[in-house]
SEDREN-356043 format. One record per residue (C-alpha): residue number from 1; residue in one letter; x, y, z. Coordinates in nm, 4 decimals. Each point is the difference from the previous one (the first is absolute). Example, Ala and Ser with C-alpha at 12.3 -4.5 7.8 and 13.67 -1.06 7.14 Angstrom:
<recs>
+-----+----+----------+----------+----------+
!   i ! aa !        X !        Y !        Z !
+-----+----+----------+----------+----------+
!   1 !  A !   1.2300 !  -0.4500 !   0.7800 !
!   2 !  S !   0.1370 !   0.3440 !  -0.0660 !
+-----+----+----------+----------+----------+
</recs>
This chain:
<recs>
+-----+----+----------+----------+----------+
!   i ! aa !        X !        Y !        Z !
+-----+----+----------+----------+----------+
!   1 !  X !   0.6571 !   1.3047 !   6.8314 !
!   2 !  X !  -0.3802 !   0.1223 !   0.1629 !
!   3 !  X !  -0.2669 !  -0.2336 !  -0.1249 !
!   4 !  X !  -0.1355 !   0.2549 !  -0.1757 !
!   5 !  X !   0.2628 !   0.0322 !  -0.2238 !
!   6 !  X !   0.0359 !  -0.3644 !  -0.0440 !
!   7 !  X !  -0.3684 !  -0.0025 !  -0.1458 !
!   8 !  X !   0.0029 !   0.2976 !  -0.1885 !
!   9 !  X !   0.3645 !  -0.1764 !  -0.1696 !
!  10 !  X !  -0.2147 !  -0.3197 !  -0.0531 !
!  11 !  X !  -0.2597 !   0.1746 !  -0.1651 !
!  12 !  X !   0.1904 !   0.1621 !  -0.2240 !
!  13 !  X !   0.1901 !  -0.3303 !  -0.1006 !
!  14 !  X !  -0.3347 !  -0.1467 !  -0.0677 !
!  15 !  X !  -0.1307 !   0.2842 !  -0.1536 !
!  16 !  X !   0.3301 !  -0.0205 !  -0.2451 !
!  17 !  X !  -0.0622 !  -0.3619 !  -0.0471 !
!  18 !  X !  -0.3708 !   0.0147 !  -0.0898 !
!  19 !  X !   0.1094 !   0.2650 !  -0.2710 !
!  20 !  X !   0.2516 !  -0.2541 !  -0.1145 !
!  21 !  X !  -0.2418 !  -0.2812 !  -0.0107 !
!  22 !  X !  -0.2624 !   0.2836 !  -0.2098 !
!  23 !  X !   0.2570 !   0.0222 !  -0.2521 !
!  24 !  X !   0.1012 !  -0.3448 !  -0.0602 !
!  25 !  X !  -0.3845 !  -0.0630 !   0.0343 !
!  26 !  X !  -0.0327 !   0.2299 !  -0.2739 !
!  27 !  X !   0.3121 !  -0.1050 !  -0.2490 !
!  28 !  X !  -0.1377 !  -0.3593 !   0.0351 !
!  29 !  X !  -0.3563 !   0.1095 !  -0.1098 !
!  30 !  X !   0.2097 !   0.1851 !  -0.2666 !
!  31 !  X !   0.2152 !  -0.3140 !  -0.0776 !
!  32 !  X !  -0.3053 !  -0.2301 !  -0.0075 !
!  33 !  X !  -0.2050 !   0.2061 !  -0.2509 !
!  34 !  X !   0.3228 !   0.0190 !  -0.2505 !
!  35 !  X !   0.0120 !  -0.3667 !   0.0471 !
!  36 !  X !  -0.3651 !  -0.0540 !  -0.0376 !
!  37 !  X !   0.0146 !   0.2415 !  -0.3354 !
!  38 !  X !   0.3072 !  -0.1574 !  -0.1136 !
!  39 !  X !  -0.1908 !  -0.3537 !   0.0693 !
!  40 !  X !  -0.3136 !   0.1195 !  -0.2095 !
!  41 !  X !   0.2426 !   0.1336 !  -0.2700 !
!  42 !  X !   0.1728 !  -0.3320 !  -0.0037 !
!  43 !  X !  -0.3138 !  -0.1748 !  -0.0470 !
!  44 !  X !  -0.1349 !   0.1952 !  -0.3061 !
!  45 !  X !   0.2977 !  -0.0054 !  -0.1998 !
!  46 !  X !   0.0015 !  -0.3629 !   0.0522 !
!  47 !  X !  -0.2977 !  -0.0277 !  -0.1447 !
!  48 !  X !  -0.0250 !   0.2336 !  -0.2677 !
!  49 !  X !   0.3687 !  -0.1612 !  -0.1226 !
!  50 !  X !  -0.1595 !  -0.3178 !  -0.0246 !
!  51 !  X !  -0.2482 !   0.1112 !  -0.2048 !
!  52 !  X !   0.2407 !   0.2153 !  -0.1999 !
!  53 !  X !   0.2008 !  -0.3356 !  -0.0533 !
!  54 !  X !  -0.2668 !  -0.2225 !  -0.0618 !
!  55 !  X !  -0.1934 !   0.1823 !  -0.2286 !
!  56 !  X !   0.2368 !  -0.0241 !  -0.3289 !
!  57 !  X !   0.0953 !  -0.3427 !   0.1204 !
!  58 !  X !  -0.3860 !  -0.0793 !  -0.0228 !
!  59 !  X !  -0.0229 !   0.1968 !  -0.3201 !
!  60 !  X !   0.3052 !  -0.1798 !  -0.1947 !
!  61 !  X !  -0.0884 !  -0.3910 !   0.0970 !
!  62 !  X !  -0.3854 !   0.1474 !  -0.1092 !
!  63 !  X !   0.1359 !   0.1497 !  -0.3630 !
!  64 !  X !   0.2440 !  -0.3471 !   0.0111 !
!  65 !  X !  -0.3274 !  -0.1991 !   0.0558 !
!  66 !  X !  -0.1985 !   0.1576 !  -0.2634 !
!  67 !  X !   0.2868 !   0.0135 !  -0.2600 !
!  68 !  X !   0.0208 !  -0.3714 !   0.0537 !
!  69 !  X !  -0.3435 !   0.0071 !  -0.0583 !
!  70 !  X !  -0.0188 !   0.0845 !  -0.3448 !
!  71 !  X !   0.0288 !  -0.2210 !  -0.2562 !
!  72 !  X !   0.1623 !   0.2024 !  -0.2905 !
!  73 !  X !   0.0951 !   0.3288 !   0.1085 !
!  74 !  X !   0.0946 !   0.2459 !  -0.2422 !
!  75 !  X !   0.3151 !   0.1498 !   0.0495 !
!  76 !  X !  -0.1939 !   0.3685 !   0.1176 !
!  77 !  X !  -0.1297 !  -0.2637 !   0.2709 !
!  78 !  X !   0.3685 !  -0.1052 !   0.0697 !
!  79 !  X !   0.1496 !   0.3276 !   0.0191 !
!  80 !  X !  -0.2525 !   0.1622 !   0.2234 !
!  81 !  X !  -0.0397 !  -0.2647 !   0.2395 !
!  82 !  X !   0.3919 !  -0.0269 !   0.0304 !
!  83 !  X !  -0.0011 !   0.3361 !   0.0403 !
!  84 !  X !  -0.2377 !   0.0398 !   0.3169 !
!  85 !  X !   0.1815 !  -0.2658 !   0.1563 !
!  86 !  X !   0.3379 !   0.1698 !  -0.0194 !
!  87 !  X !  -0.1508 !   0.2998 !   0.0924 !
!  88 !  X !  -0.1999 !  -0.1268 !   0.2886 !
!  89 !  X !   0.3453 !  -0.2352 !   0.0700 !
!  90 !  X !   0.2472 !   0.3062 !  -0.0043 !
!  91 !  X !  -0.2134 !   0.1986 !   0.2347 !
!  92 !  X !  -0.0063 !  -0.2627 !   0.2396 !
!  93 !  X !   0.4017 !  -0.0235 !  -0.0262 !
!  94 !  X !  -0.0266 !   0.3967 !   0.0314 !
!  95 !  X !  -0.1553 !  -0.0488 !   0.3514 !
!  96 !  X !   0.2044 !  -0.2483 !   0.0952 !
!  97 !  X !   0.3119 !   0.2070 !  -0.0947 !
!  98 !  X !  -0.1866 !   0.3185 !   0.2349 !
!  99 !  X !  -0.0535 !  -0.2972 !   0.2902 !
! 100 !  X !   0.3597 !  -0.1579 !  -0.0188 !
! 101 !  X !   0.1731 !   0.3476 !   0.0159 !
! 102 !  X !  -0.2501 !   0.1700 !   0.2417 !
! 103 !  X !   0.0835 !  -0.3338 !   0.2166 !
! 104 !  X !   0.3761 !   0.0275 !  -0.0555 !
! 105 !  X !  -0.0206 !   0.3869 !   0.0755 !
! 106 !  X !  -0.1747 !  -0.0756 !   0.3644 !
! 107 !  X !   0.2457 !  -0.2851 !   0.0501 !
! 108 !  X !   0.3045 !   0.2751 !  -0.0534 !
! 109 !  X !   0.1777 !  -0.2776 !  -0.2520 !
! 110 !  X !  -0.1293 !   0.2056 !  -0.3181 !
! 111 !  X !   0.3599 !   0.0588 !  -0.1758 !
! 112 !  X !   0.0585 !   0.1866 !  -0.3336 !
! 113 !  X !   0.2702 !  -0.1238 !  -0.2642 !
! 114 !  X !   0.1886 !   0.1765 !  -0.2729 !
! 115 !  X !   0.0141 !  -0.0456 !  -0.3342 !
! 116 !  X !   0.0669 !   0.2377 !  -0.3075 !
! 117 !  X !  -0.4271 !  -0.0075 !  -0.1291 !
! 118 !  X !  -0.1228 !   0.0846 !  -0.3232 !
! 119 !  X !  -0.2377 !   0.2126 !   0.1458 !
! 120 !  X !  -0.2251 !   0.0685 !  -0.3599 !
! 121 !  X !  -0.0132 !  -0.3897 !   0.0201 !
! 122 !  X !  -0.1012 !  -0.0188 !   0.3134 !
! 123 !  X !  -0.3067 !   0.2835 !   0.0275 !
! 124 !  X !  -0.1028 !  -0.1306 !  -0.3822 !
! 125 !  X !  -0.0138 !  -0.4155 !   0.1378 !
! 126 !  X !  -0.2718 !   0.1692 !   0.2547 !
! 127 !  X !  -0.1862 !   0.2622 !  -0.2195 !
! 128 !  X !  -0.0390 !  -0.2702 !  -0.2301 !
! 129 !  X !  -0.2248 !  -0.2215 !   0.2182 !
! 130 !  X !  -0.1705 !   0.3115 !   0.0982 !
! 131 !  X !  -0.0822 !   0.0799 !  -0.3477 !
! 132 !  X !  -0.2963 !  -0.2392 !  -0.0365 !
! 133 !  X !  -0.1914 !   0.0818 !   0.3244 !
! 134 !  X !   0.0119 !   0.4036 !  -0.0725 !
! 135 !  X !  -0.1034 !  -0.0214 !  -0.3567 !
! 136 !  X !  -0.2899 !  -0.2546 !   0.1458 !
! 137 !  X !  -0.1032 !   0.3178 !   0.2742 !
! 138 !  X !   0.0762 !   0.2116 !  -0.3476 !
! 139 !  X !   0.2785 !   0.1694 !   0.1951 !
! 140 !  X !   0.3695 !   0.1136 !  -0.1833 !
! 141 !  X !   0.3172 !  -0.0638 !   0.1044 !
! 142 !  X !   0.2399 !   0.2397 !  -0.0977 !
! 143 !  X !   0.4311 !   0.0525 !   0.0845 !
! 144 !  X !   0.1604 !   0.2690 !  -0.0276 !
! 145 !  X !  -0.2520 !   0.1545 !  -0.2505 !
! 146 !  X !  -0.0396 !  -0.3050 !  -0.2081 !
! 147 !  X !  -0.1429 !  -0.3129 !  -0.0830 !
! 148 !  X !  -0.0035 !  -0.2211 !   0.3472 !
! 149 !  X !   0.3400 !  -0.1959 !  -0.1336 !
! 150 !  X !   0.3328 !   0.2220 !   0.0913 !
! 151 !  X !   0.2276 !  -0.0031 !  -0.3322 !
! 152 !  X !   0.2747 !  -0.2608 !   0.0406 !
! 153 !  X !   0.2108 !   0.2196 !  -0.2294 !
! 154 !  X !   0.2218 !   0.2451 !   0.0386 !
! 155 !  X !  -0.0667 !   0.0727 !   0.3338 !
! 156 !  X !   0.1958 !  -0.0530 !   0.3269 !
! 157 !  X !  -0.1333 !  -0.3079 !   0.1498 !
! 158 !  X !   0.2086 !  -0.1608 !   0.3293 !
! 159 !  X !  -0.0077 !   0.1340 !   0.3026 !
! 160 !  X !   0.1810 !  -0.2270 !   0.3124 !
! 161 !  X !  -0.2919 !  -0.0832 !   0.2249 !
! 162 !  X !  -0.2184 !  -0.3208 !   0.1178 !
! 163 !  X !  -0.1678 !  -0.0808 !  -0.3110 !
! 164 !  X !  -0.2721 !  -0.1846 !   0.1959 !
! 165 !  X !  -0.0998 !   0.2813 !   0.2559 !
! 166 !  X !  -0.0044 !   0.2001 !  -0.3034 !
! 167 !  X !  -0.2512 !  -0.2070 !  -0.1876 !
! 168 !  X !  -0.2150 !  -0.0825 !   0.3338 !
! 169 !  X !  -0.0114 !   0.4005 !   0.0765 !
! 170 !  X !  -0.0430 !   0.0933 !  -0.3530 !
! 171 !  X !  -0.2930 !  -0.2783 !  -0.0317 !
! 172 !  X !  -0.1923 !   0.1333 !   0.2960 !
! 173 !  X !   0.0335 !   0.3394 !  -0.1444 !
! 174 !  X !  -0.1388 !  -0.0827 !  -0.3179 !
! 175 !  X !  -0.2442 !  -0.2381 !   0.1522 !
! 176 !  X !  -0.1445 !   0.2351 !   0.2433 !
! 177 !  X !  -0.0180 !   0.2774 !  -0.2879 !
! 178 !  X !  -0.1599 !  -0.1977 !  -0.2271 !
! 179 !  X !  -0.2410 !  -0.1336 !   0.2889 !
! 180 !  X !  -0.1497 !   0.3112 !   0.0939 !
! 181 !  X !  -0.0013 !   0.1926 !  -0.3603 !
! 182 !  X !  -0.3405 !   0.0145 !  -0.1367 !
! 183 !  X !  -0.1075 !  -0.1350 !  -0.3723 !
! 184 !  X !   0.1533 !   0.3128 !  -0.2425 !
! 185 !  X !   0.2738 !   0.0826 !   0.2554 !
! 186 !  X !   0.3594 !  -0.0022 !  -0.0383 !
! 187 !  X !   0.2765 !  -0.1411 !   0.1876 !
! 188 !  X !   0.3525 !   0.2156 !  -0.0790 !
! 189 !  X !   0.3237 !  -0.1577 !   0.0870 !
! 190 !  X !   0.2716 !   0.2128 !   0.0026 !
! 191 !  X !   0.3708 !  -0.1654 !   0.0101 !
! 192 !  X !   0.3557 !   0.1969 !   0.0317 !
! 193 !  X !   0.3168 !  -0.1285 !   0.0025 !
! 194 !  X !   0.2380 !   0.2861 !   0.1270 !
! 195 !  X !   0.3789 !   0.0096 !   0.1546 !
! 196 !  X !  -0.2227 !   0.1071 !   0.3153 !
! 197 !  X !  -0.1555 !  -0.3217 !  -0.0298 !
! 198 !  X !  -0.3753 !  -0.1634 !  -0.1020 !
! 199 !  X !  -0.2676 !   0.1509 !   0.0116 !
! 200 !  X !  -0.3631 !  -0.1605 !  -0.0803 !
! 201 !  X !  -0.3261 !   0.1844 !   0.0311 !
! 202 !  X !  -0.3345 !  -0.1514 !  -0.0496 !
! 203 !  X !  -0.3373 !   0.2095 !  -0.0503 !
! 204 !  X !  -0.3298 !  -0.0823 !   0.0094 !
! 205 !  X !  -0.3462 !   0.1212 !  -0.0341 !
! 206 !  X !  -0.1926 !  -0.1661 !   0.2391 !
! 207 !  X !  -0.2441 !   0.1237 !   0.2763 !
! 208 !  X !   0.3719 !   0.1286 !   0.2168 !
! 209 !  X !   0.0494 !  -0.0069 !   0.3611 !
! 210 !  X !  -0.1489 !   0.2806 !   0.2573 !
! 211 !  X !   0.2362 !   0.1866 !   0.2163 !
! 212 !  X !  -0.1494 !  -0.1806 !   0.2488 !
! 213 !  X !   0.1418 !  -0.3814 !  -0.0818 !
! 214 !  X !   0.3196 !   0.1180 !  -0.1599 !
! 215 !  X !   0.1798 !  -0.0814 !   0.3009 !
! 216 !  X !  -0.1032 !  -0.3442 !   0.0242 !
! 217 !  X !   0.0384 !  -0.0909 !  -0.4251 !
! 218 !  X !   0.3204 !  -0.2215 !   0.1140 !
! 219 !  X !  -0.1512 !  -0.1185 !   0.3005 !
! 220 !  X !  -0.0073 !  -0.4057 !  -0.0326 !
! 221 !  X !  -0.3494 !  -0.1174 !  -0.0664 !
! 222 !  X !  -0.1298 !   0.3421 !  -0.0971 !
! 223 !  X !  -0.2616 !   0.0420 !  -0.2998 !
! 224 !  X !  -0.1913 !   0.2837 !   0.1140 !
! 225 !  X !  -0.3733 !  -0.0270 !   0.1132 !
! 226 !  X !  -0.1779 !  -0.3367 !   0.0579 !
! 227 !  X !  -0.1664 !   0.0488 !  -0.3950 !
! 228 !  X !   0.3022 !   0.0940 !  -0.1356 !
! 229 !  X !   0.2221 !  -0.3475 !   0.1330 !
! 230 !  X !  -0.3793 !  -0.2505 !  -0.1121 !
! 231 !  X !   0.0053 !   0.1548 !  -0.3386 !
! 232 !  X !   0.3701 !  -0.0232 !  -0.1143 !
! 233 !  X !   0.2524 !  -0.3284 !   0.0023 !
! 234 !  X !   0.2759 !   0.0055 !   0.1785 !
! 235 !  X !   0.1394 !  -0.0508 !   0.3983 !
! 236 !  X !   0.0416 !   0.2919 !   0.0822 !
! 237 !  X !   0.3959 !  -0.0316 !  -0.0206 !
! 238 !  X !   0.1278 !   0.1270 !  -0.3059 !
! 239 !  X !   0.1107 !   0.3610 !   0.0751 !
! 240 !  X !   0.1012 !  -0.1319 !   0.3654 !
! 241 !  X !   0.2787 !  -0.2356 !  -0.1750 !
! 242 !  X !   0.0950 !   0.2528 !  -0.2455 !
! 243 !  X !   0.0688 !   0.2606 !   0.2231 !
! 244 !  X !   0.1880 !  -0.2632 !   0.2289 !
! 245 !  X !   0.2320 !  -0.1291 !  -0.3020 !
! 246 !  X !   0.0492 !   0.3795 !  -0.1069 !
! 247 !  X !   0.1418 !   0.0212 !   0.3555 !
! 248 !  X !   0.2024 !  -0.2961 !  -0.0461 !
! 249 !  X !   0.1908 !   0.1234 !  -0.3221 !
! 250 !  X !   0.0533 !   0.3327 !   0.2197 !
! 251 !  X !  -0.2382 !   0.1529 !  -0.1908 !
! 252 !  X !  -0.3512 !   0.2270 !   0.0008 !
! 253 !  X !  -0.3349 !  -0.0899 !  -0.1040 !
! 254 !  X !  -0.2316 !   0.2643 !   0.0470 !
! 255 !  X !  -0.3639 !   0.1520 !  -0.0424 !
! 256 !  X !   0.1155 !   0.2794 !  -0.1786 !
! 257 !  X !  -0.3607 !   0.1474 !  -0.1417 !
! 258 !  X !  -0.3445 !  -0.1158 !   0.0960 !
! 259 !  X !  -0.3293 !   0.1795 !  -0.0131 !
! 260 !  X !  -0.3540 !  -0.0071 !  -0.0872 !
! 261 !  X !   0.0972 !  -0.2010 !  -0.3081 !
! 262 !  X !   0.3100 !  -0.2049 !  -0.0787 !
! 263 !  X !   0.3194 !  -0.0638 !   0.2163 !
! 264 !  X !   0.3726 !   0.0119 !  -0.0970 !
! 265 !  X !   0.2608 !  -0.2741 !   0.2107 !
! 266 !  X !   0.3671 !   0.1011 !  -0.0814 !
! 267 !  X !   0.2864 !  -0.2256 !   0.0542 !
! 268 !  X !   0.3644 !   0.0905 !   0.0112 !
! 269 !  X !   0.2864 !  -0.2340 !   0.0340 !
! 270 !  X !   0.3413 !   0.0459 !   0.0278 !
! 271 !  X !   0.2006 !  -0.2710 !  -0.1949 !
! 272 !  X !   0.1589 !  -0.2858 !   0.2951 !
! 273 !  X !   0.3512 !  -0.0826 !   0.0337 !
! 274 !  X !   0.1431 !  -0.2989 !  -0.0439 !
! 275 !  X !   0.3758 !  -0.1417 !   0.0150 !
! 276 !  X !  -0.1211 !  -0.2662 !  -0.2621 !
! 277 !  X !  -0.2952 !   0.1078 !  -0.2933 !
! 278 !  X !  -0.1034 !  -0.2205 !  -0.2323 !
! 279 !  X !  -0.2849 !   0.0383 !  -0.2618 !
! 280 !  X !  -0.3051 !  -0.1044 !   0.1303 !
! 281 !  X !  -0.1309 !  -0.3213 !  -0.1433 !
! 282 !  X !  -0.2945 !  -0.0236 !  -0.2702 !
! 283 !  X !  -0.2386 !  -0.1322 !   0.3172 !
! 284 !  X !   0.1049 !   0.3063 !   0.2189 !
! 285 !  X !  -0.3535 !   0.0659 !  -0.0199 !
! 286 !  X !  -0.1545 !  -0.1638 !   0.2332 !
! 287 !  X !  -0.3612 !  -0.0458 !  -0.1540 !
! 288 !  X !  -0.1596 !   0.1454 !  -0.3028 !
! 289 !  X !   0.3659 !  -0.1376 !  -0.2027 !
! 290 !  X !  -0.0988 !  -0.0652 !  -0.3470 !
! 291 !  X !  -0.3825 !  -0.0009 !   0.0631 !
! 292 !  X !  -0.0967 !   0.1933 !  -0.3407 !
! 293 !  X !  -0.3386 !   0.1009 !  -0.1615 !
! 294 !  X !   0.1187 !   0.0037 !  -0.3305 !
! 295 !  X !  -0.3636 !   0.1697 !  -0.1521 !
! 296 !  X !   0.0086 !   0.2796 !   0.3568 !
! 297 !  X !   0.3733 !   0.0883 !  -0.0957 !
! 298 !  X !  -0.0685 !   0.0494 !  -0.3384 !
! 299 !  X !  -0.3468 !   0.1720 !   0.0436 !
! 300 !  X !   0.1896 !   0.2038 !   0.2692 !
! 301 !  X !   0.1781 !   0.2407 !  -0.2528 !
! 302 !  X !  -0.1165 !   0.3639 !   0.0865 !
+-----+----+----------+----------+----------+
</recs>
């Protein structure tokens, strides 16, 4: 071989390798700004969650403290107080619920059971904790056309699923509907028990979602614009876990109408299979279980 050729060969090779170097120069710049994004995105959720969390804890030893304070409380006193604190105390186990899931679900341990679930039992333990919040916005809660209570009679009722995901996905459903409807607005549930399987719609008439950000409504950590996630509660997880659990049960949760005004999430499950079913226990539900407003289910009666 000339030593022409020899050079012209070696150029070439180093040519080849400074491309190769350009490239991996290039993916690492990549790499580094994902990881310095990721880093950033780390660091804000951290803490806004602590300040999601901490806020109702400071708000029920506060109410706690001034209850204690009083010398002879009437019992409108009692039953207001004790009702801020288990409202402020069930949204803090709501979050915690989003956080221990969302944590299981990035760990790859999250694991659905089976059960046979009252389902009406199920959506009306969570409605009914809702109930007080919407009708302090002055927003309605309606199913399937009614009052915000599905009839316990003469309807079918179990369906085999998880009767936990189906709470947690139902609750931050409900929660994000009722969230983002203004006062006067409406928030339609829609439930169907079928041979197909369940199907569970819920409506609302808040301020919707452009065509823009519809792609990213189940991204984790997503609440919209910088306004948007400082003027509503919440982590930014809700719809992120739902969708996952949906998954889970081999389901679908979708965005199946949004606009200028209001959005529409559809679920559909197909019921599980199991060698053994058994009816799901009274606590299936894992938070919201026996919580009631007696005066906002009564009041509730459209």
């Amino acid at each position: 071989m000339s030593e022409k050729n020899a050079e012209s060969e070696t150029e070439q090779a180093l040519s080849q390798a400074n491309a190769v170097i350009a490239r991996l120069e290039a993916k690492l710049d990549e790499v580094n700004a994902q990881l310095f994004k990721a880093e950033r995105g780390k660091s804000y959720f951290i803490s806004h969650a602590l300040n999601e969390l901490n806020n109702p804890l400071s708000a029920i030893i506060g109410l706690t403290e001034q209850f204690m304070s009083m010398e002879q409380p009437s019992w409108d006193q009692v039953r207001q107080s004790l009702q801020w604190v288990r409202d402020e105390g069930s949204y803090l186990e709501f979050q915690l619920k989003n956080l221990f899931m969302a944590g299981e679900l990035e760990a790859g341990v999250a694991q659905m059971s089976c059960a046979r679930v009252d389902v009406y039992a199920v959506l009306n333990a969570v409605s009914t904790r809702y109930l007080a919040l919407a009708q302090r916005k002055g927003v309605r809660i309606s199913c399937n056309g009614g009052h915000a209570l599905l009839s316990m009679a003469g309807s079918t009722r179990h369906f085999k699923t998880d009767g936990a995901a189906l709470s947690l996905i139902f609750a931050n459903l409900l929660d994000n509907a009722v969230k983002f409807s203004p006062p006067g607005g409406e928030v339609r549930v829609s439930v169907d028990i079928n041979p197909a399987g369940l199907d569970i719609a819920v409506e609302d008439d808040g301020p919707g979602i452009t065509a823009v950000d519809q792609p990213r409504v189940f991204d984790r950590f997503w609440q919209g614009d910088d306004s948007i996630t400082k003027f509503y509660r919440g982590l930014g997880l809700g719809l992120s876990v739902a969708v996952s659990c949906a998954e889970l049960l081999g389901g679908k949760l979708q965005l199946s109408e949004a606009g200028n005004a209001g959005v529409r999430f559809t679920l559909r499950l197909s019921e599980l299979a199991a060698d053994q079913l058994t009816d799901a226990p009274d606590d299936n539900v894992f938070f919201f279980d026996r919580l009631e407003d007696d005066d906002a289910a009564e009041d509730e009666r459209f």
